[in-house]
N, C-alpha and C positions, 0 to 999 in steps of 0.2 A: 646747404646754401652755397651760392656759386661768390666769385670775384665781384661781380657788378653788386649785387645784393648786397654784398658785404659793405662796400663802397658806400653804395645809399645808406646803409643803416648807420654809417659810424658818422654821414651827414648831419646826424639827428642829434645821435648820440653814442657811447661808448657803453656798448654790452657789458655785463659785470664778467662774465667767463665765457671763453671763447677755445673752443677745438680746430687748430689749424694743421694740416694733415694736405698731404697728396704728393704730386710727383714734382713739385717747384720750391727748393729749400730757398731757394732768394726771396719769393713772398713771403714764406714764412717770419725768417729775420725782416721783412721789409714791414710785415705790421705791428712785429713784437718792437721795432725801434720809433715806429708811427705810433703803439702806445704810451711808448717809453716817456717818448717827448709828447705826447698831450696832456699825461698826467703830470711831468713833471718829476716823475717817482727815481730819476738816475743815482739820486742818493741814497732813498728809502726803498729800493724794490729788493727783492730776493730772487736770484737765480738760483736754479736746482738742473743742473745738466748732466744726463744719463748715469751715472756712477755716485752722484752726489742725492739724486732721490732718497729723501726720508720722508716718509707721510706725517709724522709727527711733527718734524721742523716746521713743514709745509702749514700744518693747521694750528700749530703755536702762533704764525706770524699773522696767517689773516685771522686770529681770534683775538688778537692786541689790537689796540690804536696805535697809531702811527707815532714814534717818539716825538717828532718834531713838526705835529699836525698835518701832514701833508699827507700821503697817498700810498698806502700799500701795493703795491703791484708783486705778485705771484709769479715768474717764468718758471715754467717746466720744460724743458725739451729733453725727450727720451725718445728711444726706437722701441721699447717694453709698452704693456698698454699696464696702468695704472687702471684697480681694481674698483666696477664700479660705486660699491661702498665708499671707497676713500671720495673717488670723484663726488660721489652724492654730496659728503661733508663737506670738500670744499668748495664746490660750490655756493652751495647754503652760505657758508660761512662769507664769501668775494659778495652774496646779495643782502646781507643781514647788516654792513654797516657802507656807507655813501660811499667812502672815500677807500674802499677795498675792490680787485680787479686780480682774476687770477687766468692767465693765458697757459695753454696746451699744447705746446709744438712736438708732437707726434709727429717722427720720422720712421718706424716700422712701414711694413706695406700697410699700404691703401686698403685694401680691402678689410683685413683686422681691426682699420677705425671704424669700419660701420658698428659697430658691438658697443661702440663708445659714443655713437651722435645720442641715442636715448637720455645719453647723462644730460646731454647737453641742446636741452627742447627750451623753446620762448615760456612755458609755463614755468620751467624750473629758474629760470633766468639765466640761460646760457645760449649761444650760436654754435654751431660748428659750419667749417669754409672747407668746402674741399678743391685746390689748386690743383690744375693739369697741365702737364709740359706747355711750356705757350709757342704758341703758334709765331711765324716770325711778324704780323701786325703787332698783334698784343704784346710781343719783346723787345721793337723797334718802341714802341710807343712806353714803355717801360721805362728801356734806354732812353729814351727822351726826358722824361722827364727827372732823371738820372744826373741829364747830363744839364737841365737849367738849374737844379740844384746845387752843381758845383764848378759852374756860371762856363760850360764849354762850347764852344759852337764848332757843332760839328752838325752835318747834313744828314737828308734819311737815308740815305745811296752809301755813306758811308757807318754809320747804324747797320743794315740790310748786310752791307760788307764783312764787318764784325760780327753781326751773329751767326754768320753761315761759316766763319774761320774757323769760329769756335764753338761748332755743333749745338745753336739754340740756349747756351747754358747761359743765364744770367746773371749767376754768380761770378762767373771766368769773366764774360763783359764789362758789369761794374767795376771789377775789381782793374781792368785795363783801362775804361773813362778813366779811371783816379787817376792813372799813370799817364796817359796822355794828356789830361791836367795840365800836366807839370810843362808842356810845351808851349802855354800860354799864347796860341795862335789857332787858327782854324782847323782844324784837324778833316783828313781828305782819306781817301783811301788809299790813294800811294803812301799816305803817312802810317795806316794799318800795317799794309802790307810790309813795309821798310822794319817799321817800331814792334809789332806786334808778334 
């Protein structure tokens, strides 16, 4: 499944497991934080990032209820692929109670997740989204809406400006809206070029 697809689907509802994978790590963290806050789960979720991977932690927490009733959410981010057995359990495990939800952010290469979308089919109750470099629409239009969420006005000629400074990366972008933020005015592209 692509970006748009993914979009629509979560219009609907929130996949129980979900395999995020490809060559765009800002999407990646940009739906793991879109789950974060839909569920609610920033107290009660478990991150497991690359070195911290234990499959047993992993399936101890979505086999409990939630302490304090609310919503188990699972983060996995690793570059290693996680063995499909284990994946099969947790899965099951993110579809077997309402309020459990276990994400996949796979940064190895792209092509090694295909081994891994199987795990991750609409019958077993899981998606996998595979992101590709974005193109500069799709990262202007990203940027945008980047930048009404942390209320900046800045124009698309100065977006188009930013991401071509900084080679397409959206990570590098964001993380610069935040900082021209803090100018608390229009932001222009002599302000880029000056600030950035």
């Amino acid at each position: 499944m692509y970006q748009r697809e993914f979009d629509q689907r979560l219009k609907q509802s929130l996949p129980k497991a979900v395999l995020l994978y490809g060559e765009n790590d800002y999407l990646v963290d940009f739906y793991i934080d879109t789950y974060i806050q839909q569920t609610d789960a920033k107290e009660s979720m478990l991150s497991l990032y690359h070195d911290e991977w234990n499959f047993e932690q992993a399936k101890n927490f979505l086999s409990q209820t939630s302490l304090f009733g609310g919503t188990n959410l699972l983060v996995v981010k690793h570059d290693k692929k996680i063995p499909k057995k284990e994946l099969d359990v947790l899965i099951a495990l993110a579809n077997k109670n309402a309020d459990n939800y276990f994400l996949y952010g796979y940064s190895g290469a792209p092509k090694d997740a295909k081994s891994m979308q199987s795990a991750f089919t609409d019958k077993k109750g899981g998606v996998w989204v595979r992101f590709f470099e974005p193109n500069i629409r799709d990262g202007i239009s990203t940027l945008q809406q980047k930048a009404q969420q942390i209320h900046l006005d800045i124009d698309h000629y100065a977006l188009q400006h930013l991401m071509l400074l900084l080679n397409n990366n959206l990570a590098l972008c964001a993380n610069e809206l935040d900082k021209l933020s803090i100018l608390g005015s229009k932001v222009t592209s002599k302000d880029i070029d000056r600030l950035v």
